[in-house]
C-alpha positions as CSV (number, residue, x, y, z in Angstrom):
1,X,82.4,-29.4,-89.4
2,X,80.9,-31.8,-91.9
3,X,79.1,-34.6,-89.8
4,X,79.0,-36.3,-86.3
5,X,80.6,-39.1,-85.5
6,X,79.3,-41.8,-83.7
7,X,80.1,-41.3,-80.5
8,X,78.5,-37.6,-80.8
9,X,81.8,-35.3,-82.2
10,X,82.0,-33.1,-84.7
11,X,84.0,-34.1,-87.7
12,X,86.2,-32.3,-90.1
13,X,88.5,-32.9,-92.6
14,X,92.0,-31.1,-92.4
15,X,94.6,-31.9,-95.5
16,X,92.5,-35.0,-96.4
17,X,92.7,-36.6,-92.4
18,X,89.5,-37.0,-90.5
19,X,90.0,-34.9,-87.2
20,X,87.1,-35.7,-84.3
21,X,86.7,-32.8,-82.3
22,X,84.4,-32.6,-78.9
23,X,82.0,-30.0,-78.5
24,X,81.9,-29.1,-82.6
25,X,78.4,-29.3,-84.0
26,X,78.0,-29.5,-88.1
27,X,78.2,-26.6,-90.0
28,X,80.0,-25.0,-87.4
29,X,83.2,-23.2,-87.7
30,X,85.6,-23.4,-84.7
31,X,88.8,-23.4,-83.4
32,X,90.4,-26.3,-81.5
33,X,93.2,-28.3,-79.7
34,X,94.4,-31.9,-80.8
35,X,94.3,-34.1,-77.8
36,X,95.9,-37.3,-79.9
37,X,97.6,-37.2,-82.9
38,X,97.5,-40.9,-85.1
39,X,98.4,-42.4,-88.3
40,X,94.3,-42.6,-89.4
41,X,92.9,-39.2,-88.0
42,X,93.5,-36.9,-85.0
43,X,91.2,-36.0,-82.2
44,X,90.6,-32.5,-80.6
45,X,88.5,-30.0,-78.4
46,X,86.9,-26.8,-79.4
47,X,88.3,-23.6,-77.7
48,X,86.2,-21.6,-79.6
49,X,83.2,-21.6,-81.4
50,X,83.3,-18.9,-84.8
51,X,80.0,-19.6,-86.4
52,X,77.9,-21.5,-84.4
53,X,75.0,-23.9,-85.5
54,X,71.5,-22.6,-85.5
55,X,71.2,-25.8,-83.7
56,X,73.8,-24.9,-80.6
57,X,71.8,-24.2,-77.1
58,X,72.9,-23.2,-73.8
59,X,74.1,-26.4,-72.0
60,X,71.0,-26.2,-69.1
61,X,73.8,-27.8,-66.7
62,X,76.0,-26.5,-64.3
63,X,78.5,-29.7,-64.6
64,X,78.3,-29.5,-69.0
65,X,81.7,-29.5,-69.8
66,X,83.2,-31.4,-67.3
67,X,81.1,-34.3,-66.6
68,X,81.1,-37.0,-68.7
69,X,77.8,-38.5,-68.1
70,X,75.6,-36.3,-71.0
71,X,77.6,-34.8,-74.0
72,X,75.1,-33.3,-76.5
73,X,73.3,-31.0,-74.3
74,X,74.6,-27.9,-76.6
75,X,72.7,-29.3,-79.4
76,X,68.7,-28.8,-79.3
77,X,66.8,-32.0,-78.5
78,X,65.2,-32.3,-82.0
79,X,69.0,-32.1,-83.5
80,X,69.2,-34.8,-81.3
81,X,67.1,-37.0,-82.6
82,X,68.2,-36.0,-86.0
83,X,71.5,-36.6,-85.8
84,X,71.1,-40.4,-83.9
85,X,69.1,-41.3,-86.5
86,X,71.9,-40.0,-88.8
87,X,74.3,-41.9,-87.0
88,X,72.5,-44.9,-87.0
89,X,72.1,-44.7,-91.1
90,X,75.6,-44.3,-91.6
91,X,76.7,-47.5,-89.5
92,X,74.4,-49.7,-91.2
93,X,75.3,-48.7,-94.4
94,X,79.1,-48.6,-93.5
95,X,79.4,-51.4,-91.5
96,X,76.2,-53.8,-93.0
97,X,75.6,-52.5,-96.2
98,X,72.1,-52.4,-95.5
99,X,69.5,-49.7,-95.6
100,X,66.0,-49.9,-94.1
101,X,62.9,-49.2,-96.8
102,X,61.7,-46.9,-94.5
103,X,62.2,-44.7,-90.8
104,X,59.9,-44.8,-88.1
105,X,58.9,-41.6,-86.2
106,X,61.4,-41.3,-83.8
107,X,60.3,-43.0,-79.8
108,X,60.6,-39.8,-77.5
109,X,59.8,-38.8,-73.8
110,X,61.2,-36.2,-71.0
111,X,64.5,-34.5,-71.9
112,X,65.5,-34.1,-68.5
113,X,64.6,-36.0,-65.4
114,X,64.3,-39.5,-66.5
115,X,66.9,-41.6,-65.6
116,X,65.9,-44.2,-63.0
117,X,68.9,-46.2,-63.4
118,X,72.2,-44.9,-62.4
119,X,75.5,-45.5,-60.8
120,X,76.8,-43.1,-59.0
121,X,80.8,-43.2,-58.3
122,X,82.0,-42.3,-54.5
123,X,85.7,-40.9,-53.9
124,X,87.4,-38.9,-50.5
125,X,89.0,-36.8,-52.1
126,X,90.7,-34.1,-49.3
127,X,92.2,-31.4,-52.0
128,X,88.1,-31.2,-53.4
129,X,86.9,-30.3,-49.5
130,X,86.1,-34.2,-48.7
131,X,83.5,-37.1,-50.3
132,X,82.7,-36.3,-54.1
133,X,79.9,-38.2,-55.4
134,X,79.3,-38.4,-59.4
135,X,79.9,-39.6,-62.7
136,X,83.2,-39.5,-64.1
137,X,84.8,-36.8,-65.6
138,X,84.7,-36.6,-69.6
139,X,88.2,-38.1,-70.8
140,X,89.4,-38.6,-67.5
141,X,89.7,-40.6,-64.7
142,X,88.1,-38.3,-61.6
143,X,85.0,-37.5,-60.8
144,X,82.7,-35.0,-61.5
145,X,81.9,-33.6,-57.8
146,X,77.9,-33.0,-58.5
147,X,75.4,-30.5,-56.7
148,X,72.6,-31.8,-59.5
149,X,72.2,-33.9,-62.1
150,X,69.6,-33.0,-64.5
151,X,69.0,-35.9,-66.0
152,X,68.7,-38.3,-62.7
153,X,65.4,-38.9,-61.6
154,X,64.6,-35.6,-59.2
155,X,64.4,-36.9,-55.7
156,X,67.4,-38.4,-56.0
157,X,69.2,-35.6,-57.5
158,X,68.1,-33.4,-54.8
159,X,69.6,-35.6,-52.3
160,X,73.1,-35.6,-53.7
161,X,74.6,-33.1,-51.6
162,X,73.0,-34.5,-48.2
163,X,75.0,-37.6,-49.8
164,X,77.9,-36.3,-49.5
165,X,77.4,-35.5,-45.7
166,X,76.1,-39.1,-45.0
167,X,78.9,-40.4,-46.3
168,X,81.4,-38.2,-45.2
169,X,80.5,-39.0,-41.5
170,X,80.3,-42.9,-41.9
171,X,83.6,-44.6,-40.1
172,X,84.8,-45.4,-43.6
173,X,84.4,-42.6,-45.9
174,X,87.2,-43.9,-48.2
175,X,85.6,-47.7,-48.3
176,X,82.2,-46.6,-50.1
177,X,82.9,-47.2,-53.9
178,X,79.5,-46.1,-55.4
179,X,75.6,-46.0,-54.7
180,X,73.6,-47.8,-57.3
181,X,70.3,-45.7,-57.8
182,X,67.0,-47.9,-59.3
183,X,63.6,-45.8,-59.1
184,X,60.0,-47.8,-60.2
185,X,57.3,-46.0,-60.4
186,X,56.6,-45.3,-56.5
187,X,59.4,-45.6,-54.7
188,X,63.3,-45.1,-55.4
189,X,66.2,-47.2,-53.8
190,X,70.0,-46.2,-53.0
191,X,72.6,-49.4,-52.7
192,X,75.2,-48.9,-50.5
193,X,78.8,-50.6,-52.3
194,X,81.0,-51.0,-49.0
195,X,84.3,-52.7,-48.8
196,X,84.8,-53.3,-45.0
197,X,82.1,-53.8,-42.5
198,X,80.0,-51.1,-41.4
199,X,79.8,-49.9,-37.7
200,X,76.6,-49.7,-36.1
201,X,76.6,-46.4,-36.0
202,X,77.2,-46.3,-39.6
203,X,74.0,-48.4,-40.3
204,X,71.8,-46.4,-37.8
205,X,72.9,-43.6,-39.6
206,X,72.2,-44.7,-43.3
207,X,68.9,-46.2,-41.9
208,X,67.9,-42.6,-40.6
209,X,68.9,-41.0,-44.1
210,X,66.5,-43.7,-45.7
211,X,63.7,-43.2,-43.4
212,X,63.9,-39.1,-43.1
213,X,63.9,-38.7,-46.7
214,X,61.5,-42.0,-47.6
215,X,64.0,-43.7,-49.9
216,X,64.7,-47.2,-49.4
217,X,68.5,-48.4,-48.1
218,X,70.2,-51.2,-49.2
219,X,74.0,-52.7,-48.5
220,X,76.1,-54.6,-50.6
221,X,79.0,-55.9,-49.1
222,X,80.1,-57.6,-52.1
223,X,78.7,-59.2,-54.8
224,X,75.6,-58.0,-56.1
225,X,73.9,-61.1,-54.8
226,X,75.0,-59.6,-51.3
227,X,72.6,-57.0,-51.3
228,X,70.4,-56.7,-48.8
229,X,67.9,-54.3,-47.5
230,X,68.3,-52.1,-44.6
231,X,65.4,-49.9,-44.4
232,X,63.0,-50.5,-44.3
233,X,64.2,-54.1,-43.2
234,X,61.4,-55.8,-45.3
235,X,60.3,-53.4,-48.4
236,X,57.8,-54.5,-51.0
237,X,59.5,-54.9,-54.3
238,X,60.5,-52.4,-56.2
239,X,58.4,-52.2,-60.1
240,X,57.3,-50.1,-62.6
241,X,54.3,-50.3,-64.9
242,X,53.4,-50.4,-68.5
243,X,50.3,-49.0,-69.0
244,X,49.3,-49.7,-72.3
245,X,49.2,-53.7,-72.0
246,X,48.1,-53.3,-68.0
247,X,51.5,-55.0,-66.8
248,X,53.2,-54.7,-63.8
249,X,57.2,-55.2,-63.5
250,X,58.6,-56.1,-60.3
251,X,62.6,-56.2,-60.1
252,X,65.6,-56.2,-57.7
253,X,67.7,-53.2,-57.2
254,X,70.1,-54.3,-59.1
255,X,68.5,-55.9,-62.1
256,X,68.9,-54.1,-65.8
257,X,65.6,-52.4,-66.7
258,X,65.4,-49.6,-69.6
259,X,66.6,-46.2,-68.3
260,X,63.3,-44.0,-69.1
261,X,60.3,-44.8,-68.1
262,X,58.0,-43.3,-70.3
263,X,60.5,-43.9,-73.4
264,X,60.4,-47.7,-72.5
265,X,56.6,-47.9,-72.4
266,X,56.1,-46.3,-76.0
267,X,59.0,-49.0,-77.1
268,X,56.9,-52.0,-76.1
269,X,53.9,-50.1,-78.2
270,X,55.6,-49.9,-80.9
271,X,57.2,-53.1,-81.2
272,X,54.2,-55.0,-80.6
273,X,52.2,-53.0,-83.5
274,X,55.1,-53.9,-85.6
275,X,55.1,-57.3,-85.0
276,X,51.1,-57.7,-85.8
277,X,50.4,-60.0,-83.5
278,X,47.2,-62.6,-83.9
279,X,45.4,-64.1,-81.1
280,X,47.4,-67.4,-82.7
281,X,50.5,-66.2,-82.8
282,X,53.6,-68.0,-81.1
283,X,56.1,-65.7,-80.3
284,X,59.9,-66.1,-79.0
285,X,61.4,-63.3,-76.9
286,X,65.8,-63.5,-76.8
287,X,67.2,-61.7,-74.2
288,X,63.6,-61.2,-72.7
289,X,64.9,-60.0,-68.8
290,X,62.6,-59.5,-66.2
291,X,59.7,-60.3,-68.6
292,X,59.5,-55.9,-70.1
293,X,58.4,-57.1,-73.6
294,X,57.5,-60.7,-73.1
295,X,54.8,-60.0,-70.7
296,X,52.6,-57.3,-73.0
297,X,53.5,-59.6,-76.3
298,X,52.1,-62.3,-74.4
299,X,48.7,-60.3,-73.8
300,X,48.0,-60.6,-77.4
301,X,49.5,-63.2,-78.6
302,X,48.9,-67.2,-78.2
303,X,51.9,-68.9,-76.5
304,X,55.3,-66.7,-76.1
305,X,58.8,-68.0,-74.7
306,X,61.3,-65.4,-72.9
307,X,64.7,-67.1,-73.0
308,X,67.4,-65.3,-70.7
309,X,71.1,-66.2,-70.0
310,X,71.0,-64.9,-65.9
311,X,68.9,-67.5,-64.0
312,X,68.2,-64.8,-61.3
313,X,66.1,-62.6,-64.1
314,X,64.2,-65.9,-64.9
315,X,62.8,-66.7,-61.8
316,X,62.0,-63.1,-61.8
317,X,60.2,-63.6,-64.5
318,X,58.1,-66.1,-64.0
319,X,57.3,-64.6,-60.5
320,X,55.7,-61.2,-62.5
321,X,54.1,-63.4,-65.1
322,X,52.6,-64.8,-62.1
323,X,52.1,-61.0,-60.7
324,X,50.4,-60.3,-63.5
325,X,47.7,-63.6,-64.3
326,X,49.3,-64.4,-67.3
327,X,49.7,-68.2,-68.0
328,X,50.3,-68.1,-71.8
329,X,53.9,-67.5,-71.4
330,X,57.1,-69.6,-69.9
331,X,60.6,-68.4,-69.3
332,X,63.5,-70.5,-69.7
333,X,67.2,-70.0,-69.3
334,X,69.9,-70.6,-71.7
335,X,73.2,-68.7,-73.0
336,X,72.3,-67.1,-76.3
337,X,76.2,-66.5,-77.0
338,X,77.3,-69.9,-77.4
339,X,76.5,-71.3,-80.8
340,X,75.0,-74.5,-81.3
341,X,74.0,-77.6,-83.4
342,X,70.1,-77.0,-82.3
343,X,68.0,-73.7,-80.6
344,X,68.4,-72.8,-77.6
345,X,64.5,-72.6,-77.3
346,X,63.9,-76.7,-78.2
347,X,61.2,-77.6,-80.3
348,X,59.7,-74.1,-80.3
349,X,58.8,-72.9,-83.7
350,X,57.6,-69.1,-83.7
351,X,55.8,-67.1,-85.9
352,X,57.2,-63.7,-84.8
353,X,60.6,-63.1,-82.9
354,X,61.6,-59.9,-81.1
355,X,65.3,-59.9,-79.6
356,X,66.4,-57.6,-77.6
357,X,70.2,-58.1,-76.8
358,X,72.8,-56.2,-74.9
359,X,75.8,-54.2,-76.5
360,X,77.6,-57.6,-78.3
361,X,74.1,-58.2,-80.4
362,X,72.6,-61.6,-81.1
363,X,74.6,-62.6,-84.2
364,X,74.4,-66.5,-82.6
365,X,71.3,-66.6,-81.4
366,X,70.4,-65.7,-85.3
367,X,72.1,-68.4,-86.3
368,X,70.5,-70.7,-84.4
369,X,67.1,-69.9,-86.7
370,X,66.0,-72.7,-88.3
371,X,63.1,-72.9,-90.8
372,X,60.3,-72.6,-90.8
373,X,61.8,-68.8,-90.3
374,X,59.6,-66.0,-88.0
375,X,57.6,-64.1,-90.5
376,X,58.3,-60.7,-88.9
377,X,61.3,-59.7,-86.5
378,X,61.5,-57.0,-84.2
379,X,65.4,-55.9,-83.0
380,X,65.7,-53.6,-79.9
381,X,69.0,-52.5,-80.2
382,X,71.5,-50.5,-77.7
383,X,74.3,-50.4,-80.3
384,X,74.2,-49.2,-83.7
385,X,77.4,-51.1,-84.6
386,X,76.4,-54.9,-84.0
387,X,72.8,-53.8,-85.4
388,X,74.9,-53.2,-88.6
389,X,76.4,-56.6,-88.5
390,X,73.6,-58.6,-87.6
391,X,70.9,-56.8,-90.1
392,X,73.5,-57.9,-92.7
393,X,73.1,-61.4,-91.9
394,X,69.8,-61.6,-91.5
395,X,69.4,-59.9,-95.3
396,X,71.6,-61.1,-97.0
397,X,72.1,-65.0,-96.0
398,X,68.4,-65.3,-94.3
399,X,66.9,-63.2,-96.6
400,X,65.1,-60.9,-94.8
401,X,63.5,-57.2,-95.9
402,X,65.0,-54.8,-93.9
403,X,61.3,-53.1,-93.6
404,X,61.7,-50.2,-91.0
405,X,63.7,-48.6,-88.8
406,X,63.6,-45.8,-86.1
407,X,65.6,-44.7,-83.0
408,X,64.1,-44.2,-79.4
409,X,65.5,-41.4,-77.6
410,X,65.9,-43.6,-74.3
411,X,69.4,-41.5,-73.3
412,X,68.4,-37.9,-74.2
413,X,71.4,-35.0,-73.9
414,X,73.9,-37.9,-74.7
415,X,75.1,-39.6,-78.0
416,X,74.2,-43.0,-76.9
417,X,71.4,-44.1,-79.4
418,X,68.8,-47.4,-79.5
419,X,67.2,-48.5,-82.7
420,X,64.4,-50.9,-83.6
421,X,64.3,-52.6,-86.6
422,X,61.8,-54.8,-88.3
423,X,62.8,-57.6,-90.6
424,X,60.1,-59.2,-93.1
425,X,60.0,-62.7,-95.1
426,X,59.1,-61.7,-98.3
């Protein structure tokens, strides 16, 4: 094996023809199966491992192998970390032709244990004994039938099996899709996806798992502006904290918030020390959410606008601005993918920008810069691959210095990797 790829495979090179091969760490010598033969490369599993890595662990999971929700668990944490922010160098270099003057220490928390945000697949299947609740199987279609996750939040791992009975003795066993898991920081929620109506015995039932194991119960009988609490029938909002800047985060069950806690918290640190904020800074927040970034920026900065496509994560916003006494910050909503003559943001002119965009990047919100340009940009980023394309643009046609860049280890055990960058005006 020569490298990883970017999804986390090991790559080697057979008669000239780049052959991806799961479960192969570099440097190691194994032998494999091709899954998929093309015309560019091949793909394959290991079957055997002849000189392992120095890196290679013991997977600690029971489900390694066959699950498909964490793939690097054979490789040691700090290998990890290494080979993300290899991964990360490669695609920018590949796919923007841009390199960062320098790497941050990489953002780190708990290896295990951290996930509060999860969704958790829900099949009857007879032949596997009844309900199987998990994540789906790795290159397949069927799920992984989990006693533990080690990577879910604890308390809701340990209820997995007692899931399986609840579910199991509902009148519609077959009719529950998935649970949605969301956990803040003192209490955890379980959404209930179901297709046909629940009995009342059903929600007595589900109401009596909720209550005997203190987790709150929620329904969603469609959409996910369908869901609705069931127990307790009125629960205070669910939220999470960010120490640091003395901010509290209330959300929704469903609402996006970062996946690890603790990982999340040092990522608002560090982008607001890279940003070097004054007390007179304005500052613009893209993709700002339920306020996760916006919110601290705006304790030490001037004036800061949080611009947000989903009008439901607005009003959220504005409600834990309010949560938190802070005046010095609006939110507004507008729909950063569509490009325009003028900013979405009006008359707004900010010193410092962070963005913080899902998977497709924010290659049109850029574009809708005008000058005077931010002096300093921070990008949060949750995909290597539109990094690449956007830190190209903002180099080589705005200008920029591609200062800095580092990964945060917000998914550890799996091959997903986020980066923040920091772009100067020289």
């Amino acid at each position: 094996m020569t490298a990883f790829s970017h999804d986390g495979r090991g790559v080697a090179r057979i008669d000239g023809k780049a052959v991806f091969i799961e479960g192969a760490l570099p440097g190691e010598t194994v032998r494999f199966r091709y899954r998929e033969r093309r015309k560019r490369y091949d793909t394959g599993e290991v079957t055997e491992i002849l000189e392992p890595s120095p890196d290679r662990v013991t997977p600690p999971c029971p489900h390694y192998g066959t699950c498909g929700g964490c793939d690097l668990q054979h490789l040691r944490p700090e290998a990890q970390l290494r080979a993300k922010q290899e991964i990360v160098a490669a695609q920018l270099e590949h796919l923007g032709k841009v390199t960062p003057e320098s790497w941050l220490a990489p953002v780190i928390g708990p290896v295990l244990g951290y996930r509060r945000r999860a969704r958790l697949g829900v099949r009857q299947v007879p032949s596997e004994g009844g309900v199987v609740i998990g994540f789906r199987q790795r290159n397949k279609s069927f799920l992984t039938n989990l006693e533990t996750c080690l990577v879910l939040e604890p308390k809701v791992s340990t209820l997995l099996p007692a899931l399986r009975t609840l579910i199991g003795e509902l009148s519609c066993p077959n009719r529950i899709p998935q649970i949605e898991v969301a956990c803040g920081s003192d209490a955890a929620a379980l959404v209930f996806r179901h297709l046909v109506p629940l009995t009342e015995d059903d929600r007595e039932r589900l109401a009596a798992f909720g209550e005997h194991n203190d987790i709150r119960v929620y329904l969603q009988p469609s959409r996910p502006d369908s869901i609705a609490p069931l127990w307790p029938a009125a629960p205070e909002p669910l939220s999470y904290r960010i120490p640091a800047s003395d901010v509290d985060i209330r959300f929704e069950p469903a609402d996006f918030i970062q996946i690890n806690d603790a990982v999340n918290a040092a990522t608002v640190a560090q982008a607001i020390n890279l940003l070097e904020l004054a007390p007179t800074d304005k500052v613009l927040d893209l993709f700002c959410g339920l306020g996760n970034f916006t919110l601290p920026l705006a304790r030490r900065a001037g004036r800061v606008l949080g611009v947000e496509g989903e009008a439901g994560l607005v009003r959220r916003a504005r409600a834990n601005a309010q949560l938190n006494q802070i005046s010095n910050v609006e939110f507004i909503s507008a729909d950063l993918y569509k490009e325009s003559s003028g900013p979405s943001w009006g008359d707004f002119k900010p010193d410092k920008l962070l963005l913080d965009p899902p998977r497709g990047g924010a290659i049109e919100a850029i574009k809708m810069l005008a000058e005077p340009l931010p002096s300093r940009i921070v990008y949060v980023s949750c995909y290597p691959a539109t990094l690449a394309r956007d830190s190209e643009y903002l180099v080589h046609a705005l200008g920029y210095r591609f200062a800095a860049a580092g990964v945060m280890d917000m998914f550890p055990q799996t091959s997903h990797v986020e980066t923040m960058a920091l772009f100067v005006r020289p």
